[in-house]
C-alpha positions as CSV (number, residue, x, y, z in Angstrom):
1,X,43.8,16.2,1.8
2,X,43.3,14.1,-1.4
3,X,40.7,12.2,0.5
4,X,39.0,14.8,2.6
5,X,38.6,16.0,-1.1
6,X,37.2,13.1,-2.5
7,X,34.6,12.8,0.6
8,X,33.2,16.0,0.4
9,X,32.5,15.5,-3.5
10,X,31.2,12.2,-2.5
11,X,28.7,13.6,-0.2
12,X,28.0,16.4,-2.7
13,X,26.8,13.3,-4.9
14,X,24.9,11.8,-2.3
15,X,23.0,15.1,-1.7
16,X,22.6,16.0,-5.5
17,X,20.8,12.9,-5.8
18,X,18.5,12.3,-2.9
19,X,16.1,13.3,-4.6
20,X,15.9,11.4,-8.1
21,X,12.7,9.9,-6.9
22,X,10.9,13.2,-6.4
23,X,12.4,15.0,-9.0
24,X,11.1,12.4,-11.9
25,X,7.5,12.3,-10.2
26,X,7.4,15.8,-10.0
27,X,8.2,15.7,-14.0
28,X,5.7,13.2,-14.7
29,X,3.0,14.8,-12.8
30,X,3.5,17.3,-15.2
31,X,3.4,14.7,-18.1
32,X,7.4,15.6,-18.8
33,X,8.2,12.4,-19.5
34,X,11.5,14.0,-21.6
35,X,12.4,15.7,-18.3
36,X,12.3,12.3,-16.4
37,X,14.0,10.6,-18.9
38,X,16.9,13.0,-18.6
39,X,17.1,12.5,-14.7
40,X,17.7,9.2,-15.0
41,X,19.6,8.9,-18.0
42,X,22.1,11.8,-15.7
43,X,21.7,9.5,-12.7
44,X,22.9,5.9,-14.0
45,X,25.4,7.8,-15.8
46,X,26.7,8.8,-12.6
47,X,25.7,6.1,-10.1
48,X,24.9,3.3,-12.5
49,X,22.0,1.3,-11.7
50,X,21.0,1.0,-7.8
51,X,17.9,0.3,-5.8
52,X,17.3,4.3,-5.8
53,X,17.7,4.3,-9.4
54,X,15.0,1.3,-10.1
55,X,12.6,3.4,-7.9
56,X,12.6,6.1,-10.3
57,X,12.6,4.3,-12.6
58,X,9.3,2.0,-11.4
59,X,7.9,6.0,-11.3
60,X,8.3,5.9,-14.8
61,X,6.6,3.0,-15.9
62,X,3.8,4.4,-13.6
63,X,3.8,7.6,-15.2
64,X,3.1,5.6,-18.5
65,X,0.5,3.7,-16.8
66,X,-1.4,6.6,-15.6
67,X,-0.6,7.8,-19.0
68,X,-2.5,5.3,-21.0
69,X,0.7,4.7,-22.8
70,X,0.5,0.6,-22.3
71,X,3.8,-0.4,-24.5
72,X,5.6,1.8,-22.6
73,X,4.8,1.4,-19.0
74,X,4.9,-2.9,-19.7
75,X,8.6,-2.2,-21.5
76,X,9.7,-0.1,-18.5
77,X,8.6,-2.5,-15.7
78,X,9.9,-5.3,-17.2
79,X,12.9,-3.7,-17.4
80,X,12.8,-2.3,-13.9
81,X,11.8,-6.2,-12.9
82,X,14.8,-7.5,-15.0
83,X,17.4,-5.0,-13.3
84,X,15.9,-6.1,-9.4
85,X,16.3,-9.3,-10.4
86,X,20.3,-8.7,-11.2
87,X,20.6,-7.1,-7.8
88,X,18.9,-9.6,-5.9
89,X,21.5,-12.2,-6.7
90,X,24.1,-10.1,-4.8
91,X,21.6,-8.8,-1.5
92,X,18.5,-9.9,0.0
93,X,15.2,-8.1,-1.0
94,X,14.3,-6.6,2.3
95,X,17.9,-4.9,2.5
96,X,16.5,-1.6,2.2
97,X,13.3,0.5,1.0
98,X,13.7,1.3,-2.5
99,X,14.4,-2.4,-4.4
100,X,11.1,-3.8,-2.7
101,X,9.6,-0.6,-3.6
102,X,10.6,-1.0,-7.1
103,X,10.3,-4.5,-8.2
104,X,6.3,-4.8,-6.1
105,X,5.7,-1.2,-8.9
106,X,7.1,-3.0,-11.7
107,X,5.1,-6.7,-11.2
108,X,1.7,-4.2,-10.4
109,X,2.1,-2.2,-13.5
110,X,2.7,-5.2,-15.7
111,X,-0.2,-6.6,-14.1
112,X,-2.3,-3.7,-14.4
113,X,-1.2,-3.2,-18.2
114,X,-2.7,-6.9,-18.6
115,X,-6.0,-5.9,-17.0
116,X,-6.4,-2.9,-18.9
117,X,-6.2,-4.7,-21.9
118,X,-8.9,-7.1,-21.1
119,X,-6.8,-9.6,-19.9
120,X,-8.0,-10.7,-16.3
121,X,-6.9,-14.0,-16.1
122,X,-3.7,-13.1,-17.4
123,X,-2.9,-10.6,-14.6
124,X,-4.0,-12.8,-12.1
125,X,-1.7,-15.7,-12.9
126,X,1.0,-12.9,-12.9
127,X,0.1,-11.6,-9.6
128,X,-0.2,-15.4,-8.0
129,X,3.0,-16.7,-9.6
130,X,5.0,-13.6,-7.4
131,X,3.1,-13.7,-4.4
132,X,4.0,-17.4,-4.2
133,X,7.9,-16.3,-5.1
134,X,7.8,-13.5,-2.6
135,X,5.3,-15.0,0.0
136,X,7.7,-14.2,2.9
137,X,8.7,-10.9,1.7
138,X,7.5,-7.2,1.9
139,X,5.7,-7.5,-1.5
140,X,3.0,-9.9,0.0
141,X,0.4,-7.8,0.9
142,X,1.6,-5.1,-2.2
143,X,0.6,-8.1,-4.4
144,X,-2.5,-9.3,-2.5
145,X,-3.5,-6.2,-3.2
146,X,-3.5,-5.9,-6.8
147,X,-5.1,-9.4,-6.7
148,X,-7.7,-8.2,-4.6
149,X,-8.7,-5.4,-6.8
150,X,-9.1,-7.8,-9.8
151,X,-11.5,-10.3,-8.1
152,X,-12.1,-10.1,-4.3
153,X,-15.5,-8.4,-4.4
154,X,-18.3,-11.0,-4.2
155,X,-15.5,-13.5,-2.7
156,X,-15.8,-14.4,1.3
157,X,-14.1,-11.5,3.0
158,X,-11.0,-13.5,3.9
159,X,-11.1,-14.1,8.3
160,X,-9.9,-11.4,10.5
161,X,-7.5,-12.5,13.0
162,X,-8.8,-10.6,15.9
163,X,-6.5,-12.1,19.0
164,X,-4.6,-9.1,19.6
165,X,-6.6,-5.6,20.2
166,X,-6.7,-2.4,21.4
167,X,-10.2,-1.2,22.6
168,X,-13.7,-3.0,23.1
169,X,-12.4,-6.8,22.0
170,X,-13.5,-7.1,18.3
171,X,-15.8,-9.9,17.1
172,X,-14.7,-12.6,14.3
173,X,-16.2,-11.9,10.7
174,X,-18.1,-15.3,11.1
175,X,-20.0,-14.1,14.1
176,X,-20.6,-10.8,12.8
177,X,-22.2,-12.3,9.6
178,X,-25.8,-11.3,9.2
179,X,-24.1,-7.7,9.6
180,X,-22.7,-5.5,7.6
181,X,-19.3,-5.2,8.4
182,X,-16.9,-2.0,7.5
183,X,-13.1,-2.4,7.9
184,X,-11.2,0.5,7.9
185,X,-7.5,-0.7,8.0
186,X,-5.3,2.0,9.0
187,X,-1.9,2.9,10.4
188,X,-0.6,5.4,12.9
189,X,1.3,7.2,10.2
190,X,-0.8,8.0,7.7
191,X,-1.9,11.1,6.7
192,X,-4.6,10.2,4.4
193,X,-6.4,7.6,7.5
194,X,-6.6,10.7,9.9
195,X,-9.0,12.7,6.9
196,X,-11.0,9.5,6.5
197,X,-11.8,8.9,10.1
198,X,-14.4,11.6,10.5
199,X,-16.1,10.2,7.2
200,X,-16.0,6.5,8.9
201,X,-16.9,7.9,11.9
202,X,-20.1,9.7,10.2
203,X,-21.0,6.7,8.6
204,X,-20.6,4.6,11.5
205,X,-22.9,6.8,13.6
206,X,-25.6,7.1,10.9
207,X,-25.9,3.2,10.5
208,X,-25.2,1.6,13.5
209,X,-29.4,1.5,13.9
210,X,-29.2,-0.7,10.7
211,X,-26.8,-2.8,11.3
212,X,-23.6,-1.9,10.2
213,X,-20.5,-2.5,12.5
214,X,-17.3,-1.2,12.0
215,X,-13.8,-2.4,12.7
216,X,-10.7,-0.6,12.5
217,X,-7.5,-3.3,11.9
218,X,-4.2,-2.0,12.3
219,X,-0.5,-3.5,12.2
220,X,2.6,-2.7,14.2
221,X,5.5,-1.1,11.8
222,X,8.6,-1.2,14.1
223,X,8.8,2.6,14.9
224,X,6.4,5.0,17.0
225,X,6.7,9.1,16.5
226,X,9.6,10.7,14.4
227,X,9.8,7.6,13.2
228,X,11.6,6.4,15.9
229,X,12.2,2.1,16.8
230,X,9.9,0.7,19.4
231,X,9.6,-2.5,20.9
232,X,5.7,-4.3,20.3
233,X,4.6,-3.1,23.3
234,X,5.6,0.6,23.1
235,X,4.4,0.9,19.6
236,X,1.2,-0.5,20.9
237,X,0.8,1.9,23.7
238,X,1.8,4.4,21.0
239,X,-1.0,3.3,18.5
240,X,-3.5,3.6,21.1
241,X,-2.6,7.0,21.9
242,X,-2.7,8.0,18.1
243,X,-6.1,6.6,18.2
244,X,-7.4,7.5,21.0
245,X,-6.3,11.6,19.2
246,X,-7.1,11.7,16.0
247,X,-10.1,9.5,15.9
248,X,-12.2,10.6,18.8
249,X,-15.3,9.6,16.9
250,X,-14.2,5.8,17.1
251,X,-13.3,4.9,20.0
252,X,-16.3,2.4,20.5
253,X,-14.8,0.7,17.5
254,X,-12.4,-2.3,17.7
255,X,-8.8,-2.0,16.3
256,X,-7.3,-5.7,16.0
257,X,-4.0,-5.4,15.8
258,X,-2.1,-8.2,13.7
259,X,0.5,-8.0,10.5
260,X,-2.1,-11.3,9.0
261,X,-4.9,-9.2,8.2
262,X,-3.0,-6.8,6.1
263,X,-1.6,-9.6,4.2
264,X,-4.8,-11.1,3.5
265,X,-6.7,-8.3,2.9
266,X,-3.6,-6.7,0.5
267,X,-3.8,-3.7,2.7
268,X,-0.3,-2.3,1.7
269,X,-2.0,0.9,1.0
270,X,-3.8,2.8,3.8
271,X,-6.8,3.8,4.0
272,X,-7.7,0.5,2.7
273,X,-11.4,0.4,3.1
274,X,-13.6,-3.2,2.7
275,X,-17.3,-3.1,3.3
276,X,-18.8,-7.2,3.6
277,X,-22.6,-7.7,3.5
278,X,-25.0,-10.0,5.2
279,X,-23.8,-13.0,3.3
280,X,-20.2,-12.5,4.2
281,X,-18.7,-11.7,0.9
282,X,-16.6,-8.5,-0.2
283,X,-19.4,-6.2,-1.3
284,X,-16.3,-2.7,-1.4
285,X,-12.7,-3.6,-1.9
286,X,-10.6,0.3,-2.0
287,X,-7.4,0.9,-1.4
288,X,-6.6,4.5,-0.9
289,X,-9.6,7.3,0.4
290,X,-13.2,7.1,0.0
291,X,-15.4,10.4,0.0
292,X,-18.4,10.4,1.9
293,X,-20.9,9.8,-0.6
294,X,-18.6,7.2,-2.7
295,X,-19.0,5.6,0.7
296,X,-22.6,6.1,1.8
297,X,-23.9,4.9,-2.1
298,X,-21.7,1.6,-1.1
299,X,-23.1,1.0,2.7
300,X,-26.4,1.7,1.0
301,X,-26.2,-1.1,-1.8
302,X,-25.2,-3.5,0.8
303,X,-27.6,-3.0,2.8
């Protein structure tokens, strides 16, 4: 009985705290930064410090962040960074979700806390030094990312590996240049790609007489509906049908399908959206949605 007991008050636990995460970004979105101090404060008292913990608590230094209150979100990711570190000596990274989560928040806000005070180069170095640490991790294409967004446009749009497809068989970036080029990197997943697609689609309609080609690269992520495993080949016949649902306005556009591009492009977030002019070179680099005209005005200045 004593440890029936002690079960049930364990899963009680479990439950109260599932949602720590949500509960400080729910207080921070209401710039209660007292209120999500106090969640965590009650949940390390309780739990101590675990991977769900340094989540939240990555939250926090992005609430800073977002903010404008630098000291505090650099103080709070470093701290975030220092306690991931103390965990990974013990586990591997990739164990589960929330430590990757929370260490690639905590490098990005310190790095984004150096570039909002001016210091570019500074950030960069940071953001290089961990993507060479964590190279063969889940933070790679997080990091690219936030290296992207400090210097990729007017670079050469890093090459697209296009062997692996669904659809009309996509062309290489090199013989596409002397084209416009829009890459619209998306996942099967995500909510936010299915709102962009008529947008893309739009766009993709309206300037195909000038030029501008379209390509839609996509990864495999282990799982198909319900978030269910799959094998490669049934999550590729499941990608296809997402595609071929949501985004009936694309289907004479080319998804190459390879885990490479997303790494060099730093498309960790989706939509990621990259426009590359005539020359070749990054004219757009977004993470995250693009409205119609934000989008158009782009296409337009590229062209």
């Amino acid at each position: 009985m004593k440890f029936k007991a002690f079960f049930i008050i364990f899963l009680l636990s479990s439950f109260a705290f599932a949602d720590l995460v949500t509960d400080v970004r729910t207080a921070l979105a209401q710039q209660d930064f007292s209120a999500a101090n106090s969640e965590l404060q009650s949940y390390r008292l309780q739990r101590g410090v675990d991977p769900l913990y340094l989540e939240a608590l990555s939250w926090m230094a992005r609430g800073y962040l977002s903010a404008n209150q630098l000291d505090q979100a650099d103080s709070t990711a470093k701290q975030t960074e220092s306690s991931a570190l103390q965990l990974l000596q013990k586990r591997s990274l990739d164990a589960e979700p929330h430590l990757p989560l929370a260490l690639g928040a905590a490098i990005e806000v310190q790095a984004q806390v150096l570039a909002a005070r001016g210091q570019n180069s500074q950030a960069a170095a940071l953001l290089r030094k961990n993507l060479a640490t964590y190279r063969t991790t889940s933070l790679r294409a997080r990091l690219q990312k936030n290296l992207n967004m400090l210097g990729l446009a007017g670079q050469p749009a890093p090459p697209l590996s296009v062997t692996e497809y669904l659809g009309i068989r996509p062309f290489t970036l090199t013989a596409l240049k002397g084209s416009p080029v829009l890459l619209f990197f998306w996942a099967h997943w995500c909510v936010d790609c299915k709102r962009e697609g008529p947008i893309i689609s739009q766009l993709s309609s309206e300037y195909a007489s000038r030029g501008l080609k379209v390509q839609a690269p996509t990864q495999l992520y282990g799982y198909a509906a319900y978030g269910e495993d799959a094998k490669p080949k049934d999550e590729l016949a499941y990608i296809g049908r997402v595609w071929e649902h949501f985004y009936p306005g694309l289907q004479e556009v080319p998804v190459p399908v390879n885990k490479l591009n997303f790494d060099r492009y730093g498309a960790s977030t989706t939509p990621t959206i990259v426009l590359i002019d005539r020359k070749g070179k990054v004219a757009l680099y977004h993470p995250g949605v693009l409205s119609y005209d934000e989008l158009r005005a782009a296409i337009e200045k590229a062209l």
